[in-house]
Phi, psi and omega in degrees: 000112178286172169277113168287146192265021185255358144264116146356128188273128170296183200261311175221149189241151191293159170287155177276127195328148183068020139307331170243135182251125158317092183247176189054220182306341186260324166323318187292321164305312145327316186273310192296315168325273211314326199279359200256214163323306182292323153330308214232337168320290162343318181273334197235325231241108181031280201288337240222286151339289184259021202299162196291339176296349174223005180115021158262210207223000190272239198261128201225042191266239203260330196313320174284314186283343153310293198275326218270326190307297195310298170315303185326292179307299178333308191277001204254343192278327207256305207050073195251105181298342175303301197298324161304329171294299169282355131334295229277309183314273206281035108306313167321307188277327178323285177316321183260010171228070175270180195245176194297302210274040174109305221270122152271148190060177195302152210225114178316162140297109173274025167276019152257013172099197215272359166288345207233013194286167179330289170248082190290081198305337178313330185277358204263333175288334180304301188301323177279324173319323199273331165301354149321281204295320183305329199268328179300323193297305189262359196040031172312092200275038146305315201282287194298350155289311201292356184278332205283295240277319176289332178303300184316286182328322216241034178259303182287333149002302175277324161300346200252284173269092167319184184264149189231162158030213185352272181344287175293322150342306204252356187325309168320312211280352160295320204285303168325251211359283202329295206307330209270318186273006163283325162256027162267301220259339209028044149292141185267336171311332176295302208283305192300346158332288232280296157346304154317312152325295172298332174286301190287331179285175184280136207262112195260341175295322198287336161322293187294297180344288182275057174293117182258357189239100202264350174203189186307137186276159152253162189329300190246045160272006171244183199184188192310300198314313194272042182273155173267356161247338168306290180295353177259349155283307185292020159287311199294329192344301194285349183260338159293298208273023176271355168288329205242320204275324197076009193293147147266025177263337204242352167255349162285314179317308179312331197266329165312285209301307186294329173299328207279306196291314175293326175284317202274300208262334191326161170216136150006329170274338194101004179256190186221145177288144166188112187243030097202328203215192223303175196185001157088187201251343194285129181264020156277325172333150148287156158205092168025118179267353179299326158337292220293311215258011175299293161311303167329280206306303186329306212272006172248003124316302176284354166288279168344296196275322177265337154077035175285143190249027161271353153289325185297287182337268195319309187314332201270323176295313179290301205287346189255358203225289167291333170281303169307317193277009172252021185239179152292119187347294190307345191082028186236019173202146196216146182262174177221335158229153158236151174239135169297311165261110188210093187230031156207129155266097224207147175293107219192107156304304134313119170212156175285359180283174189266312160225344182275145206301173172270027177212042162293333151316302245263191200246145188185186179279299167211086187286167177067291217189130198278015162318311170312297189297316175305318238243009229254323199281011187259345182302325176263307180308303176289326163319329160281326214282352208256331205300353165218148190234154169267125162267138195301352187252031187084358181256161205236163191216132179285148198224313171205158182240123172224170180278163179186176185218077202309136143217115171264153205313154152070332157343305191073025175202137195257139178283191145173115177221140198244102171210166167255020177308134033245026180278297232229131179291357172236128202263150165224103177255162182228125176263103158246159182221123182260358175218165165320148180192110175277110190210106218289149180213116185240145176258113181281116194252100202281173204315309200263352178256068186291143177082006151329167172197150172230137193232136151278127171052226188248037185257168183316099162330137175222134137334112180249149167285137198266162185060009160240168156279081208287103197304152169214119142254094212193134182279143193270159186208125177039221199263111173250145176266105164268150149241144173258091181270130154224110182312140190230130185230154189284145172218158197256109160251147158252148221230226188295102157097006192085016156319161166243149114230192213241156178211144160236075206089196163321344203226150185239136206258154194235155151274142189284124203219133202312115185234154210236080170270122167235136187289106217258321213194136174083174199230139189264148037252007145239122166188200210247133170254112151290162173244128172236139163329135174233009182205164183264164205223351197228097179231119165265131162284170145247072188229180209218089199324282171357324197212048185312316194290349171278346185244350175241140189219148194236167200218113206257101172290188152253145192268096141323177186299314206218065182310323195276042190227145162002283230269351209256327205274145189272357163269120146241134187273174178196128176200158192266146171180200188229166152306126184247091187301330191301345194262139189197171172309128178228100196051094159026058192211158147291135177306130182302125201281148230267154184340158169229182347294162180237177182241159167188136182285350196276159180294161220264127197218135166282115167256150198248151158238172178232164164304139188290333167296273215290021185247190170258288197241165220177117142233139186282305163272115199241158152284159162253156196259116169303203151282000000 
């Protein structure tokens, strides 16, 4: 696909599904996906089964084109034929029941009102993220007419009906569509399409710019602006539409909006609470999971077009930390809030949310609100899908490390990276080439890894700058060896009351904390859990923000089928710490932990942590222990 010069050349462009295949741990993860829920909905869960998106009678809003956006990258990442088989069919039906005047997909009931109209474009953006990905993956060359035959429909649309609720909210993810077909067709009508959109939507730079919800809301101070996935699509907003506009104002916004969010709203993972909306900083709060994989999506837009590589740092935090901890290990239960400090899960009329229900916590088919369940399956498959990018000067560029295996169109060289990362500080990648192949290779050195080092072949280890990209220019010849070393050291940050938690790399450790599973409903291996605590949990440390590494010591394991489960995880810490009696539950949550330093007389206990992905229940934020 060339660049039209009317649009911002992205910094790096994503690959088209199936150049990168997953392999080691993340292959594994995939599979336990595909073998869970994500598998398996089509068959049992209404919404999804019957959807109103292929000719059924259940629901025929977002919910299908939700599981299909997931699933898709999932069967092509995998090559899984079953799986493909269904990808393909609805796709198939999609594509081939477009309606006479253009419109894809079902045409509402309008008996609920004005929330509720006839022709609601939201799910229709979904749905083309996900014909997108189909067409890349099969080149089907049907989905850009039939995408062109809907642009038109909803072009004249928009003058007769603005963009609304959803819609407007949410607009970047219409505006990517426009942009992607606009450089297949380089029609200009598009672009004012995509101008239009931008005009009718909500303007989220000026949101951040002036930020009024500094801290946790009440019921009814909220709406579309504080909704929490409404703002984790609008992180990318200014950075979608920076391609078009050229502001360097709308590529600053981006860098704005996460500050704004971290400060008010932040969490440990790199996610921001919203238990349905903005919800303050206390790491008892929620934070969505549609949120979690919402974010994801952004922030692997936004490396693309801007290619910062401290956007990749965050993708990697949320995605090694907030995404695994909100499923069941196996994937066949989804949570609807994970709490950073979550140490009951429970069905609970008293509850700490803001708006969400009393089994928003527990791990289920569709606890709260089934948004979740449809929307849950795009987290990890795209997160394979982003891990290496095309660079404009013809060079492929690491964006994240998991193991996989690259072959990209016309290279002329095959990728292959072996690691137990983000468990283990070291990456290998092997570059073969069967012919000469100058093909420019960037590294991503993340932030936190002062004292990288990258070694070629047998050549002299050189020294990468942490928070850059690190360059290799060099015609590939047979077979080359790269090693990646990134130090991974212990740090401290503080956090909620002067709390701490400790990060090593990428992934930030939790205490493991004895867990009690009970089964409120469905047959297993799907239906709804409570989790209860089986060890106490209410621990003040003892350590020295300064000097973390005298107080933690970490015990480097193997990367097991299913590292993100307890019983799985291959890293564990050890550090000291007391019993805090004063700290205890409060409306059926753990109590935000009370300022530090604190004092406490019970004895000095070795505790172990884990990665913040492999645990259920879990504190994140701990006191600290005075003098």
């Amino acid at each position: 696909m060339g660049h039209n010069p009317k649009l911002l050349a992205r910094a790096f462009s994503p690959l088209p599904l199936g150049q990168i295949r997953p392999e080691g741990w993340l292959r594994n993860q995939l599979r336990i996906q595909a073998d869970g829920l994500s598998g398996h909905l089509d068959a049992f869960w209404p919404d999804v089964a019957e959807s109103g998106w292929i000719g059924g009678k259940a629901e025929g809003w977002e919910r299908g084109p939700y599981w299909l956006d997931g699933v898709a990258p999932l069967a092509f990442l995998l090559d899984d034929e079953k799986l493909k088989e269904k990808v393909g069919r609805w796709a198939d039906y999609i594509l081939t029941h477009q309606h006479e005047d253009g419109w894809l997909g079902p045409v509402r009931d309008t008996a609920y009102g004005e929330r509720y109209r006839a022709y609601d474009p939201w799910p229709v953006y979904v749905a083309l993220k996900a014909l997108i990905q189909y067409q890349e993956a099969t080149g089907d060359d049907r989905v850009a007419p039939v995408m062109t035959r809907f642009f038109r429909r909803l072009d004249a649309l928009l003058d007769a009906q603005p963009l609304f609720v959803w819609g407007k909210s949410r607009w970047a993810d219409l505006v990517l569509s426009i942009h992607w077909l606009y450089e297949h067709t380089g029609e200009d009508w598009l672009l004012a399409l995509a101008d239009k959109a931008h005009r009718q939507g909500y303007d989220w730079r000026a949101h951040f710019a002036d930020f009024q919800y500094r801290e946790k809301l009440a019921r009814e101070a909220c709406n579309q602006t504080t909704h929490v996935v409404n703002n984790a699509m609008a992180v990318k907003q200014p950075g979608v539409w920076y391609r078009q506009s050229g502001d360097e104002g709308d590529r600053a916004s981006v860098f704005q909006i996460l500050e704004a969010l971290d400060t008010y709203h932040g969490q440990a993972t790199g996610v921001f609470t919203g238990d349905e909306h903005y919800a303050g900083k206390s790491p008892s709060q929620g934070t969505e999971l549609c949120a979690v994989v919402e974010v994801l999506f952004s922030l692997e837009a936004l490396v693309g077009i801007l290619g910062e590589p401290a956007l990749a740092d965050r993708l990697e935090r949320i995605a090694f930390n907030a995404l695994p901890a909100t499923f069941k290990p196996d994937m066949w239960a989804h949570q609807y809030d994970q709490q950073a400090n979550q140490v009951v899960c429970r069905v609970a009329e008293d509850r700490v949310y803001t708006n969400n229900g009393p089994d928003a916590n527990v791990f289920g088919l569709a606890p709260n609100y089934g948004c979740c369940t449809a929307n849950m399956h795009q987290g990890w498959p795209k997160f394979a899908a982003h891990l290496w990018m095309a660079s404009a000067d013809g060079g492929l560029v690491a964006v994240a490390y998991a193991p996989c295996s690259v072959v990209p169109e016309g290279k002329g060289i095959r990728v292959t990276v072996e690691t137990g990362y983000p468990f283990d500080d070291t990456v290998r990648i092997s570059v073969q080439a069967d012919r000469a192949a100058d093909v420019p290779l960037r590294l991503r050195i993340p932030a936190w890894a002062e004292g990288a080092e990258v070694q070629v072949g047998d050549e002299t280890p050189v020294s990468a700058q942490a928070g850059t990209f690190h360059r290799i220019d060099r015609e590939w010849r047979g077979q080359t060896e790269i090693c990646l070393r990134l130090p991974m050291h212990a740090q401290v940050e503080r956090r909620y009351n002067h709390s701490v938690s400790i990060f090593r790399g990428p992934l930030v450790y939790a205490l493991k904390v004895g867990e009690d599973w009970r089964l409120l409903k469905g047959e297993p291996p799907h239906g709804d859990w409570e989790v209860y605590p089986t060890t106490p949990w209410n621990y003040a440390l003892q350590l020295d923000d300064a000097n973390p590494e005298a107080a933690v010591t970490f015990e480097q394991g193997a990367v097991g089928d299913c590292p993100f489960s307890p019983g799985g995880a291959p890293v564990r810490a050890t550090v000291k710490g007391r019993l805090l009696q004063g700290w205890g539950i409060a409306h059926n949550a753990a109590a935000p932990p009370p300022e530090s330093p604190v004092r406490s007389d019970a004895p000095l206990e070795e505790l172990t942590l884990i990665p913040y992905g492999c645990t259920n229940l879990r504190v994140t934020e701990f006191p600290v222990l005075g003098e």
